[in-house]
Structure formats: C-alpha cells, structure tokens
HTML snippet that shows the backbone in 3Dmol.js (N, CA, C, O; Angstrom):
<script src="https://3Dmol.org/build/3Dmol-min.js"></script>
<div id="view" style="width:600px;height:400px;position:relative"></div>
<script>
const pdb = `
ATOM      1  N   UNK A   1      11.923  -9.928  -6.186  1.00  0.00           N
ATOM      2  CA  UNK A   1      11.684 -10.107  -4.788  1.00  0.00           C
ATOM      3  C   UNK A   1      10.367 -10.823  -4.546  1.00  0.00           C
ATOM      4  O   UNK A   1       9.773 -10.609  -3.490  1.00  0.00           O
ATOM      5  N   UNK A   2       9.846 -11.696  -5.490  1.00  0.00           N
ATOM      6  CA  UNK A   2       8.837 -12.587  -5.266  1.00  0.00           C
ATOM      7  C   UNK A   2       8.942 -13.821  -4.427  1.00  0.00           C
ATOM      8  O   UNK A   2      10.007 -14.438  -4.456  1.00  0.00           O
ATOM      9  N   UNK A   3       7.729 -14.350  -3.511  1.00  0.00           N
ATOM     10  CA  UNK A   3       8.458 -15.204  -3.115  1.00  0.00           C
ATOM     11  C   UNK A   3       8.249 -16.387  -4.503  1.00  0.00           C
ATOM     12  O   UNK A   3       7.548 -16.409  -5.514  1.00  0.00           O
ATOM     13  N   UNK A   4       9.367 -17.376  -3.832  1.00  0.00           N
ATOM     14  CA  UNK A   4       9.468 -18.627  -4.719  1.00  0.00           C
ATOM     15  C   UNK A   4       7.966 -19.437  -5.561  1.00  0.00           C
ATOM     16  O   UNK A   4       7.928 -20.069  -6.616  1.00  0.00           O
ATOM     17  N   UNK A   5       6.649 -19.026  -4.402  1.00  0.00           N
ATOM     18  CA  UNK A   5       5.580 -19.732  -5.069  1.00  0.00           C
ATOM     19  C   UNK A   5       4.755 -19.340  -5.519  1.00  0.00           C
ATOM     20  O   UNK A   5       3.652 -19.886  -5.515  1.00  0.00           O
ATOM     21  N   UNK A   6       5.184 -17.604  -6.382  1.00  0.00           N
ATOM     22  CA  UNK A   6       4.343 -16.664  -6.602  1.00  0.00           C
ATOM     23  C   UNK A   6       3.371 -17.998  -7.806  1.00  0.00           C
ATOM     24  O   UNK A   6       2.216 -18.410  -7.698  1.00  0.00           O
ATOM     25  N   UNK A   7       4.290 -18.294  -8.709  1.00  0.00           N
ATOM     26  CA  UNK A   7       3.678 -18.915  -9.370  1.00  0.00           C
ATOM     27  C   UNK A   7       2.926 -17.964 -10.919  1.00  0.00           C
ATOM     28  O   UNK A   7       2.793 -16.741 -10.855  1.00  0.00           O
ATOM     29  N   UNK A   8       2.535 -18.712 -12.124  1.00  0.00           N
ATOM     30  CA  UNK A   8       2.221 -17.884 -12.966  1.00  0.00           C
ATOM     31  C   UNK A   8       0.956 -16.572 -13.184  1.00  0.00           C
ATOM     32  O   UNK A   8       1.044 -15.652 -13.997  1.00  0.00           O
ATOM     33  N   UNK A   9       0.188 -16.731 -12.533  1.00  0.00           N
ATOM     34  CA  UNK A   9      -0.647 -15.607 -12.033  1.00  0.00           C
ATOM     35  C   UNK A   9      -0.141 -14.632 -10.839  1.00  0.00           C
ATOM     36  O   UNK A   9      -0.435 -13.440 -10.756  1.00  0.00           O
ATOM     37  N   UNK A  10       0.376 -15.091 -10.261  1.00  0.00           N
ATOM     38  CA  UNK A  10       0.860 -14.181  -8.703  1.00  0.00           C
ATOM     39  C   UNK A  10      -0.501 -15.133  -7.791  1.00  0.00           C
ATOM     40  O   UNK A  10      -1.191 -16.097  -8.124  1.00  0.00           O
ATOM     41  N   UNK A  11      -0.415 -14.170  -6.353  1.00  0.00           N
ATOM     42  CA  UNK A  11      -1.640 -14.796  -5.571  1.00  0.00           C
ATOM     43  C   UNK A  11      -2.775 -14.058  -5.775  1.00  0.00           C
ATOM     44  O   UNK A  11      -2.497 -12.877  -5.984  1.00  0.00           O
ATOM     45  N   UNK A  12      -3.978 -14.305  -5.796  1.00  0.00           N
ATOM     46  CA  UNK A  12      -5.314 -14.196  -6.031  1.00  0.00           C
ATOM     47  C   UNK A  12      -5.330 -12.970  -5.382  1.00  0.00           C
ATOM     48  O   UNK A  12      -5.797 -12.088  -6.101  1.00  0.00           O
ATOM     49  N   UNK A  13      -4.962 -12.571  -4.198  1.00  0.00           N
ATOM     50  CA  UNK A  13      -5.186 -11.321  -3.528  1.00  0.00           C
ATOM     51  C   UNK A  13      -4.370 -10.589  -3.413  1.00  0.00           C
ATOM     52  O   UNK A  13      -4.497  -9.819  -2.461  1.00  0.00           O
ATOM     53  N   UNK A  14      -3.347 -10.463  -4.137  1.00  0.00           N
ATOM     54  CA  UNK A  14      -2.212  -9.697  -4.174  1.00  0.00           C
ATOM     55  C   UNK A  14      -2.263  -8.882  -5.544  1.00  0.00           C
ATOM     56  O   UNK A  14      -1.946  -9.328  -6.646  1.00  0.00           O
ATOM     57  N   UNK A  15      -2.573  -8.018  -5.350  1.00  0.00           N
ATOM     58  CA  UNK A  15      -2.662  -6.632  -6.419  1.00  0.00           C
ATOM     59  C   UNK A  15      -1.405  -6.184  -6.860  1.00  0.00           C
ATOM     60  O   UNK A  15      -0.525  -6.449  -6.042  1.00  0.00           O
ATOM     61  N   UNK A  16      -1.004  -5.587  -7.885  1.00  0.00           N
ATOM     62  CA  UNK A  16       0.917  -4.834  -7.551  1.00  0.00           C
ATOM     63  C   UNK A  16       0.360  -4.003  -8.554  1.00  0.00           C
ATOM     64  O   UNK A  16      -0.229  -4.201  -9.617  1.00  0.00           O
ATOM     65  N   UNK A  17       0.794  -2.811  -7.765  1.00  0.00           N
ATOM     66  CA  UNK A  17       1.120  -1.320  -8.214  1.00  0.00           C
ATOM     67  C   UNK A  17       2.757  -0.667  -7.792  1.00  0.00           C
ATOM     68  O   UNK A  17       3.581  -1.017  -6.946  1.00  0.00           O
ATOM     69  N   UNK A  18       2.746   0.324  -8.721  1.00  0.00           N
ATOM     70  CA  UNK A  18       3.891   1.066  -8.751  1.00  0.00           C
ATOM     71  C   UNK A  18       3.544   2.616  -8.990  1.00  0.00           C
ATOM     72  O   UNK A  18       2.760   3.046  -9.836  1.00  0.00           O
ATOM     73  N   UNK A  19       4.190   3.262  -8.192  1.00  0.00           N
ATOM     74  CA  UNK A  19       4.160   4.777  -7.629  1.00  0.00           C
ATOM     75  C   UNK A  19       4.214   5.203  -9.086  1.00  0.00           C
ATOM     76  O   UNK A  19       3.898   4.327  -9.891  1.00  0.00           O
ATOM     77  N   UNK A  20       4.600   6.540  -9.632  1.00  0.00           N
ATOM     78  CA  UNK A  20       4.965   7.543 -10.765  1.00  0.00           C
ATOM     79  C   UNK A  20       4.414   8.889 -10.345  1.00  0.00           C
ATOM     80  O   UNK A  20       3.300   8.942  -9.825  1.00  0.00           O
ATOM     81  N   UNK A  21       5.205  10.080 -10.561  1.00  0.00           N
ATOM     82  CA  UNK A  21       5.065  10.992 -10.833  1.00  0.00           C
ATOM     83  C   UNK A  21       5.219  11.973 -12.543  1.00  0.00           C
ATOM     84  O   UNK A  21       4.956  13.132 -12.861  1.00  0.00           O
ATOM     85  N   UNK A  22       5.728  10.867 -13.235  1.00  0.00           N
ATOM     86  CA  UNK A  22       5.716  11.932 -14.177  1.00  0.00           C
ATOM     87  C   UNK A  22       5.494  10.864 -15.720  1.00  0.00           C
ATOM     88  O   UNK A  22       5.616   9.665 -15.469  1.00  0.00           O
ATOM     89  N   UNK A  23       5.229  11.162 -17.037  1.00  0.00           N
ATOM     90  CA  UNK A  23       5.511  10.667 -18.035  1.00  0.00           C
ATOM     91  C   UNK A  23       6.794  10.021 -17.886  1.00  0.00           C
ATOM     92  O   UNK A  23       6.790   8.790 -17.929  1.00  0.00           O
ATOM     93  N   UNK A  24       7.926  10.641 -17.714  1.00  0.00           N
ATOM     94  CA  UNK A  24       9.101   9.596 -18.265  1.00  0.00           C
ATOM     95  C   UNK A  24       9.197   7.949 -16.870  1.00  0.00           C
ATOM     96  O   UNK A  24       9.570   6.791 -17.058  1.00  0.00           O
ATOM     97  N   UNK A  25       8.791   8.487 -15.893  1.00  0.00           N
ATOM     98  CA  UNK A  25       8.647   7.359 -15.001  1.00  0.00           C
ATOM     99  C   UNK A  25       7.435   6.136 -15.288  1.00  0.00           C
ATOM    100  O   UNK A  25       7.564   4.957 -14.958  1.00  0.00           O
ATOM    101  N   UNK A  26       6.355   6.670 -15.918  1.00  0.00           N
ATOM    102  CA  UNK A  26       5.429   5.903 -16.305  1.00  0.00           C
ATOM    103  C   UNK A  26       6.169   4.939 -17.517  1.00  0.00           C
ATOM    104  O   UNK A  26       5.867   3.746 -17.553  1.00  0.00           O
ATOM    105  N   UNK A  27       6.968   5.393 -18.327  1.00  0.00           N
ATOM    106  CA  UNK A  27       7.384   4.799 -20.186  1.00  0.00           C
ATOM    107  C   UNK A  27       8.735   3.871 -19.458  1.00  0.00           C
ATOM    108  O   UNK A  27       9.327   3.243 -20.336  1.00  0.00           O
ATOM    109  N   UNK A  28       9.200   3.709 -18.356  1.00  0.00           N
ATOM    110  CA  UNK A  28      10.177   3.361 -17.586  1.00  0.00           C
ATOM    111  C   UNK A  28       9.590   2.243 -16.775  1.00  0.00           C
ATOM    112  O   UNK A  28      10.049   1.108 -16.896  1.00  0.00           O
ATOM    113  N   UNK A  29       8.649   2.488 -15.996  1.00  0.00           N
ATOM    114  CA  UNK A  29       8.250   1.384 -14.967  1.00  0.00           C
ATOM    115  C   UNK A  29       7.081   0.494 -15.207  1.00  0.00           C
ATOM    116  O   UNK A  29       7.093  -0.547 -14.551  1.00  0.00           O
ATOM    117  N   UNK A  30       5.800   0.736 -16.225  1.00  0.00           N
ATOM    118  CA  UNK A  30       4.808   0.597 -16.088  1.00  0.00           C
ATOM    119  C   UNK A  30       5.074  -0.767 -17.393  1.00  0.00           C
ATOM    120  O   UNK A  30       4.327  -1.714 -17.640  1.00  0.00           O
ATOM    121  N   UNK A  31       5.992  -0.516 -17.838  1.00  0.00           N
ATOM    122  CA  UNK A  31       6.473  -1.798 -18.708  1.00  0.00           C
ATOM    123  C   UNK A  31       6.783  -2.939 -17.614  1.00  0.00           C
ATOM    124  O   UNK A  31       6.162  -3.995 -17.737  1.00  0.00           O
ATOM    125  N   UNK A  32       7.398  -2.849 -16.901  1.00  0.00           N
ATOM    126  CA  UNK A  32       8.249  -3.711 -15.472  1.00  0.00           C
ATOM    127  C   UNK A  32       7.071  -4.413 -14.797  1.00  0.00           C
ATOM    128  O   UNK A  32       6.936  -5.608 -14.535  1.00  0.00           O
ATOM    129  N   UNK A  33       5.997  -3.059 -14.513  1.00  0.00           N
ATOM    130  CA  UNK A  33       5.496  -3.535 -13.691  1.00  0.00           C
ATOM    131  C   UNK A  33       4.743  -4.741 -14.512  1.00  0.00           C
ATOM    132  O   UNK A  33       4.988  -5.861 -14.063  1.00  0.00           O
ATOM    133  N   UNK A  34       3.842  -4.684 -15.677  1.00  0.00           N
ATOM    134  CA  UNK A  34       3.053  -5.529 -16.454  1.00  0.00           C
ATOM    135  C   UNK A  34       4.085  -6.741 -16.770  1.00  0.00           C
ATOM    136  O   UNK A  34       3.498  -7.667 -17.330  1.00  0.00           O
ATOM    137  N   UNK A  35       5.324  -6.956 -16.581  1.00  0.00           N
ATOM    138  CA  UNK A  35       5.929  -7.879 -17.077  1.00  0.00           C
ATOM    139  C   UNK A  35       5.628  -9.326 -15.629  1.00  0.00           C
ATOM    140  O   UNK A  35       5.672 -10.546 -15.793  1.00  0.00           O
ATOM    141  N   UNK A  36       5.447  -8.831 -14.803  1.00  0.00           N
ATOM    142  CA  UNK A  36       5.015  -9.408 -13.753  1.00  0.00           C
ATOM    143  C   UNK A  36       3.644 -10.521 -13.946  1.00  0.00           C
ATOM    144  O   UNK A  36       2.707  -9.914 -14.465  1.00  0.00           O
ATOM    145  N   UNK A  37       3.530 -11.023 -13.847  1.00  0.00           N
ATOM    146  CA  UNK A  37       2.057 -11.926 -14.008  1.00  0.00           C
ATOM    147  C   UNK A  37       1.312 -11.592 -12.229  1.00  0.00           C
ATOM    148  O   UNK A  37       1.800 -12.078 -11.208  1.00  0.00           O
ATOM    149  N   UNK A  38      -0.073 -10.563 -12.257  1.00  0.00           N
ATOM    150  CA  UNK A  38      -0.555 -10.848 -11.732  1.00  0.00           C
ATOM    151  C   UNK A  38      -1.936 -10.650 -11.322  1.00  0.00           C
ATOM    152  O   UNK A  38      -2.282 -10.795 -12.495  1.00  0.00           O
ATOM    153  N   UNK A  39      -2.570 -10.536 -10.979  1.00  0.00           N
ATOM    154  CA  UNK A  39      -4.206 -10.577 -10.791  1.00  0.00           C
ATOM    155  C   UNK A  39      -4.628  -9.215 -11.116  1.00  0.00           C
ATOM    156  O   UNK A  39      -5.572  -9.189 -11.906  1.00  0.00           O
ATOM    157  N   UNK A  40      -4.228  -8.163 -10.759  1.00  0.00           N
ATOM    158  CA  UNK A  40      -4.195  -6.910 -10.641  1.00  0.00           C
ATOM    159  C   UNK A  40      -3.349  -6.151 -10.856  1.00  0.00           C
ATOM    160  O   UNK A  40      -2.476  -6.273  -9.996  1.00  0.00           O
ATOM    161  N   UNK A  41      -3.010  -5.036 -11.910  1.00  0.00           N
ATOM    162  CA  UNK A  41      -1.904  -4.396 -12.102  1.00  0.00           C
ATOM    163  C   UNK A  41      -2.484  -2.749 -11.935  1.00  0.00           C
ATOM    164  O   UNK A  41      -3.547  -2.201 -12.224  1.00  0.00           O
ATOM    165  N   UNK A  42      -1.368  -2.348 -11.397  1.00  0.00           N
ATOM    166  CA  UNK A  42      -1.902  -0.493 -11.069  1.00  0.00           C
ATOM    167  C   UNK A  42      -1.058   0.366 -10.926  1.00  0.00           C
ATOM    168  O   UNK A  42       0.037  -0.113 -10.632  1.00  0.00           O
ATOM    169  N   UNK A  43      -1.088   1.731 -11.025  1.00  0.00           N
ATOM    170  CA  UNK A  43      -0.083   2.635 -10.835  1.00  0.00           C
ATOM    171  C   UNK A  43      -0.790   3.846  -9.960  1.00  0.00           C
ATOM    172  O   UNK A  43      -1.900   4.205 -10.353  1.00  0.00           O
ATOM    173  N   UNK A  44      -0.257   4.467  -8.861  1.00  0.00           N
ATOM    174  CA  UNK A  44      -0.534   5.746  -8.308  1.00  0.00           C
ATOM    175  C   UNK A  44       0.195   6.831  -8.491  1.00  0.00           C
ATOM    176  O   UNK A  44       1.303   6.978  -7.975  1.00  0.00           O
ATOM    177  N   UNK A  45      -0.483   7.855  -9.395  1.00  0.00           N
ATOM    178  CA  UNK A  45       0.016   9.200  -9.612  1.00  0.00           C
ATOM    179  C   UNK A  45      -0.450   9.810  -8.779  1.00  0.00           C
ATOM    180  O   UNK A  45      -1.546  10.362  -8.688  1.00  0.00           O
ATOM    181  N   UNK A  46       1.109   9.671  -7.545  1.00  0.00           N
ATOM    182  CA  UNK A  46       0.895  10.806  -6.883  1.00  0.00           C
ATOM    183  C   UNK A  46       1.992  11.415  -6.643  1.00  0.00           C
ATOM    184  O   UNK A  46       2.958  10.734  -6.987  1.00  0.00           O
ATOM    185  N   UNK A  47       2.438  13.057  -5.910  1.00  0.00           N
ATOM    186  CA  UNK A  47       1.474  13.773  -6.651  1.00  0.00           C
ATOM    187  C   UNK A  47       1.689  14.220  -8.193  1.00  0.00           C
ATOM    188  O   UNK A  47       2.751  14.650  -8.643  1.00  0.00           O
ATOM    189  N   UNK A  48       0.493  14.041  -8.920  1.00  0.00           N
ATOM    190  CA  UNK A  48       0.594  14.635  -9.996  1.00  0.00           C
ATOM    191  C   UNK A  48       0.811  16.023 -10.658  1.00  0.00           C
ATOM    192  O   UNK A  48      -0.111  16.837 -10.698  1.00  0.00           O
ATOM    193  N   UNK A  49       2.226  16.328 -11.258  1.00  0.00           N
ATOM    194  CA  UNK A  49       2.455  17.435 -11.348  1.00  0.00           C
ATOM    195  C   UNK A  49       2.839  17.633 -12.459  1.00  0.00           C
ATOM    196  O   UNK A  49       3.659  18.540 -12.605  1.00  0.00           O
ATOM    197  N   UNK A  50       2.385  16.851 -13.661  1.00  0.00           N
ATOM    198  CA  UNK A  50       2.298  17.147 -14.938  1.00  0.00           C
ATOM    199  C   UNK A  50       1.355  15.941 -15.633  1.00  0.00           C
ATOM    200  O   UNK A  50       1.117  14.820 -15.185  1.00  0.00           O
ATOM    201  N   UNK A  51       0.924  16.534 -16.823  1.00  0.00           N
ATOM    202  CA  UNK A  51      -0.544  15.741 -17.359  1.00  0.00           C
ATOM    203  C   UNK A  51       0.562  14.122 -17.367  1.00  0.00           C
ATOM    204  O   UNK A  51       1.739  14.154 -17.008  1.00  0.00           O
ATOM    205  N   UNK A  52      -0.031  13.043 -17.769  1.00  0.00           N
ATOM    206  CA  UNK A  52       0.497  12.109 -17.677  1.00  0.00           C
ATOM    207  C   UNK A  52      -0.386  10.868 -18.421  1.00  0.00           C
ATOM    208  O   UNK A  52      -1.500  10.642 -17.950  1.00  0.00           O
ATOM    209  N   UNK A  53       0.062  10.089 -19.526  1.00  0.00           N
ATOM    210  CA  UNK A  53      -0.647   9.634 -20.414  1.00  0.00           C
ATOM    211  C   UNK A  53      -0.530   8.206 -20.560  1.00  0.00           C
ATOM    212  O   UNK A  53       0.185   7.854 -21.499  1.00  0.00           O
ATOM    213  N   UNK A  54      -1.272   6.917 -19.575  1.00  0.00           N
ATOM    214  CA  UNK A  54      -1.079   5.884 -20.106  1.00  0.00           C
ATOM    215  C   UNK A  54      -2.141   4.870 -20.460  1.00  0.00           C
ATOM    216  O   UNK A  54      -2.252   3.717 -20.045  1.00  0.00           O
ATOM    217  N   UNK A  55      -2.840   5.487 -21.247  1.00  0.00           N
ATOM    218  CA  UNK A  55      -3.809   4.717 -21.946  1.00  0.00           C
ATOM    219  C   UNK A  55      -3.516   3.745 -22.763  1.00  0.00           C
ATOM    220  O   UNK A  55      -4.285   2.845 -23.099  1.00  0.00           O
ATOM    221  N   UNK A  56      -2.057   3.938 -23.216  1.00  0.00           N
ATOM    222  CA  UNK A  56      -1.821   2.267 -24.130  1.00  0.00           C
ATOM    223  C   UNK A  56      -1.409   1.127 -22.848  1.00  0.00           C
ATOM    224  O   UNK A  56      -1.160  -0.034 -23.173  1.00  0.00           O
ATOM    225  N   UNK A  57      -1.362   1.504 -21.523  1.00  0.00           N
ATOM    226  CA  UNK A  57      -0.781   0.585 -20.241  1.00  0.00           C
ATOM    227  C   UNK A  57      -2.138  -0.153 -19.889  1.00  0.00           C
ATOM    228  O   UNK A  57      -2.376  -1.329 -20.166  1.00  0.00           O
ATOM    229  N   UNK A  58      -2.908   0.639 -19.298  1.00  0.00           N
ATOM    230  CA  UNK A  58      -4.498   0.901 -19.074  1.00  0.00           C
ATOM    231  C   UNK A  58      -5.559   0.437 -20.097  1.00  0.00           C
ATOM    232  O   UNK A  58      -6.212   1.237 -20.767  1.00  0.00           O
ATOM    233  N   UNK A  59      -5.704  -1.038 -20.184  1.00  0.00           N
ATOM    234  CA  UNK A  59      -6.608  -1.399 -21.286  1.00  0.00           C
ATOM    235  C   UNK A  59      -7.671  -2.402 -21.015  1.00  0.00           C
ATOM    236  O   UNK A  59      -8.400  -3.086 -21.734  1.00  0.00           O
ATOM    237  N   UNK A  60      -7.522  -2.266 -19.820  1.00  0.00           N
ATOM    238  CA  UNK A  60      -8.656  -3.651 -19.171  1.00  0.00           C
ATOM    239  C   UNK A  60      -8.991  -3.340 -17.532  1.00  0.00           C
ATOM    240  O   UNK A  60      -8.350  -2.496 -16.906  1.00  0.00           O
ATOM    241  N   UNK A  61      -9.917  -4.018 -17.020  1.00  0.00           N
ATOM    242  CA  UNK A  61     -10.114  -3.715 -15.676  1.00  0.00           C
ATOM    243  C   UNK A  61      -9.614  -4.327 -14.931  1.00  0.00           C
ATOM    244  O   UNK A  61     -10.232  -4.297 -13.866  1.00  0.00           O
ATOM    245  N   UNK A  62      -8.489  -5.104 -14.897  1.00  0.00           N
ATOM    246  CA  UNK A  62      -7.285  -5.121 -13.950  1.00  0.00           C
ATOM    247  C   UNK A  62      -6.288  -3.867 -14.384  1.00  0.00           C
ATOM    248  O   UNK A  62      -5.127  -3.699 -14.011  1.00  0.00           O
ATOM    249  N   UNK A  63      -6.716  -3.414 -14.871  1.00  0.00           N
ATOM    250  CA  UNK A  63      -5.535  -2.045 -14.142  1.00  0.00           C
ATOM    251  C   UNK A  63      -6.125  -1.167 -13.372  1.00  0.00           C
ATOM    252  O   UNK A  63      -7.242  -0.892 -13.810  1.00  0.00           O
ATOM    253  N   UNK A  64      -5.868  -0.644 -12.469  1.00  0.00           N
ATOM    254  CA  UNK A  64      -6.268   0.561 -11.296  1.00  0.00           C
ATOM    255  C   UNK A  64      -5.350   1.660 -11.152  1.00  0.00           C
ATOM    256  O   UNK A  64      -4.250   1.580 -10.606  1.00  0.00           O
ATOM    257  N   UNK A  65      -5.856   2.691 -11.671  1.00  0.00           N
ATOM    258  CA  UNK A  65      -5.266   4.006 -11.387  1.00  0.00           C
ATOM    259  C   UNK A  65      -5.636   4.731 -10.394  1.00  0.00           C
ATOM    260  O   UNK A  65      -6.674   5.371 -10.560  1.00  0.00           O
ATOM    261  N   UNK A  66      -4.961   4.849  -9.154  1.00  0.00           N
ATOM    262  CA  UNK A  66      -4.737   6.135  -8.378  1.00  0.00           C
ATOM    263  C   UNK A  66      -4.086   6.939  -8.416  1.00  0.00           C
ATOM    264  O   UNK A  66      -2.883   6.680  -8.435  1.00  0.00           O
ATOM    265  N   UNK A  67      -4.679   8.831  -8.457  1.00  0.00           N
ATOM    266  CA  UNK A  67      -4.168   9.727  -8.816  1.00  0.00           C
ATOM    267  C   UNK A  67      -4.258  10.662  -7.332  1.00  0.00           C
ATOM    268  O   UNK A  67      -5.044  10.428  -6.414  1.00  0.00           O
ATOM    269  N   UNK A  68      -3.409  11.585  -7.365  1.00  0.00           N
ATOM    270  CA  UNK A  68      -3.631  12.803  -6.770  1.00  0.00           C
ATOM    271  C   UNK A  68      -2.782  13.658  -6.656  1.00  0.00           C
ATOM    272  O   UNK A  68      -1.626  13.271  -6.827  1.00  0.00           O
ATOM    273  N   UNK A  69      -3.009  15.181  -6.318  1.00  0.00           N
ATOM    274  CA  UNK A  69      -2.131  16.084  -6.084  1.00  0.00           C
ATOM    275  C   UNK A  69      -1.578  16.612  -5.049  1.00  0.00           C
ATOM    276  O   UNK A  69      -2.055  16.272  -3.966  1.00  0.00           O
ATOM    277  N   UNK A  70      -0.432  17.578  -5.046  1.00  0.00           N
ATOM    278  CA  UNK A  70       0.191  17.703  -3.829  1.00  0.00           C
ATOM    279  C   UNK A  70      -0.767  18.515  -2.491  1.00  0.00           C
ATOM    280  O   UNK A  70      -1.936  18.880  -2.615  1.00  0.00           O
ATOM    281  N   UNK A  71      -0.218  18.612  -1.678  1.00  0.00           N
ATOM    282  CA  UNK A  71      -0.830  18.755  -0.457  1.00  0.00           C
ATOM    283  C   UNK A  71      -0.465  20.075   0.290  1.00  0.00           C
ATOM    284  O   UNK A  71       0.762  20.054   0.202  1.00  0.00           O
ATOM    285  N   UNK A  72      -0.810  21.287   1.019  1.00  0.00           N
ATOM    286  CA  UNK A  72      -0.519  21.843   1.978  1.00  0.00           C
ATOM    287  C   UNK A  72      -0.480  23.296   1.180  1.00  0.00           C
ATOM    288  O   UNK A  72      -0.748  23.346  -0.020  1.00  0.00           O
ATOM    289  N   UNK A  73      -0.150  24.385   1.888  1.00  0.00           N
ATOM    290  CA  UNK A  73      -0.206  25.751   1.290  1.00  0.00           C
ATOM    291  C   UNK A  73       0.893  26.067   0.145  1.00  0.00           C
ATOM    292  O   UNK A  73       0.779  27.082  -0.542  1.00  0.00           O
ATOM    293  N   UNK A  74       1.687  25.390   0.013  1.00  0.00           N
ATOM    294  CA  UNK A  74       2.501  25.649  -1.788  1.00  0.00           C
ATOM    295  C   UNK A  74       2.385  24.885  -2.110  1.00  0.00           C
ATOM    296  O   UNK A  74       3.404  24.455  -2.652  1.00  0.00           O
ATOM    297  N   UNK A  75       1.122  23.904  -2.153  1.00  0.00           N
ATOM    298  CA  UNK A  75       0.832  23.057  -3.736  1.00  0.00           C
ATOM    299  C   UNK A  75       0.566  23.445  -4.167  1.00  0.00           C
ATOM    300  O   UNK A  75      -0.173  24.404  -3.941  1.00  0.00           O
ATOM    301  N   UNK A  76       1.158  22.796  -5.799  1.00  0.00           N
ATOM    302  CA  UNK A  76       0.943  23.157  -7.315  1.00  0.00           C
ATOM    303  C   UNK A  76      -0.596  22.497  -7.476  1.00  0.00           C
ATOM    304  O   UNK A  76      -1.125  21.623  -6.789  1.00  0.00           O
ATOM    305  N   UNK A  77      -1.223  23.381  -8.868  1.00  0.00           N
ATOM    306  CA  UNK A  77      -2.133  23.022  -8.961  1.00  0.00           C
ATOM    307  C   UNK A  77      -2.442  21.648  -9.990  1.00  0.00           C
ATOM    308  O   UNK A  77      -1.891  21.327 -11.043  1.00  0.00           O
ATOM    309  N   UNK A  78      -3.390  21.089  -9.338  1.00  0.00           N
ATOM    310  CA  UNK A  78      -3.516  19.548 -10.406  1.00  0.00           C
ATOM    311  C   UNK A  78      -4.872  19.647 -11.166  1.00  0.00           C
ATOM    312  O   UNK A  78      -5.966  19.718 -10.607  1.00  0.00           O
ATOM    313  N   UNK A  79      -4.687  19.644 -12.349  1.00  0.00           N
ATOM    314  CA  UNK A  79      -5.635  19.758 -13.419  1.00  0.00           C
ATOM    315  C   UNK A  79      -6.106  18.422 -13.747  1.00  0.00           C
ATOM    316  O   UNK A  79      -5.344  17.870 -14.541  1.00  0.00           O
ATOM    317  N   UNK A  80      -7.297  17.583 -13.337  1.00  0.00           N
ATOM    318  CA  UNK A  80      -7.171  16.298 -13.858  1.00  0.00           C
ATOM    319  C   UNK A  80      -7.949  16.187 -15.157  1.00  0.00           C
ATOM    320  O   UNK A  80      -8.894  16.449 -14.413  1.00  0.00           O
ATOM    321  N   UNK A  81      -8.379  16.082 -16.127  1.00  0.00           N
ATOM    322  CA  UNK A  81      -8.751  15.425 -17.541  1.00  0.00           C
ATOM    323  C   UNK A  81      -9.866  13.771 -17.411  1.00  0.00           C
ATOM    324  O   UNK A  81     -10.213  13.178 -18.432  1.00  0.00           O
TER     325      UNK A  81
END
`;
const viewer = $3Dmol.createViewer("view");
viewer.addModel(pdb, "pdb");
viewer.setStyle({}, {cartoon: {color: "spectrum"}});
viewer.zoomTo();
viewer.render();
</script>
C-alpha cells in the first residue's frame, strides 16, 4: 500500500512502525516490516504482556521501540528489563 513514488529509501519523513504484543507477532511481522526500505523502522509494544525479545531486529538507531502496559483497574502487571 505504498504510494507509487515511495521510491528506494521511502520519504525522508516517513517513519514505519508496526504494533506487537507478543514474541510470536514480533518473529512474524518485524521481518515484513524491515523488508520495506525506509528511513526509520520501529515497533510498539503495546500492551506488553509478556517479556518480548528483539534485539537481533533492533541493531542501529533507526529502529525505535515503543513499549507499554495495559491500562485501568485489571491491568496485568508489566515488568520492563
């Protein structure tokens, strides 16, 4: 769903991230997403509700991780590392 002139970098100001909640969604999407050419690559764990490991994804400072946990009086608790 790019447009036609994304071109081989993507655009200069266009970042792309992809949601995940868990390990098996990270080993699933975070391949997809990097297959993309673009300035910025990232994923948001939210909410995080089990540890979640992608340090072989995560190897340079174009990647951006946002994390967080669930919200309101029966959230689970988030342990971050």
């Amino acid at each position: 769903m790019l447009p036609a002139d994304w071109g081989p970098g993507g655009y200069p100001n266009v970042w792309l991230l992809s949601t995940i909640v868990n390990q098996a969604e990270a080993e699933r999407d975070i391949p997809k997403l990097l297959a993309i050419p673009a300035v910025v690559h990232g994923v948001s764990i939210e909410p995080q509700i089990e540890p979640v490991d992608i340090s072989r994804y995560a190897t340079g400072d174009d990647f951006w991780v946002i994390c967080g946990g669930e919200s309101g009086g029966k959230a689970r608790p988030c342990a971050f590392r």
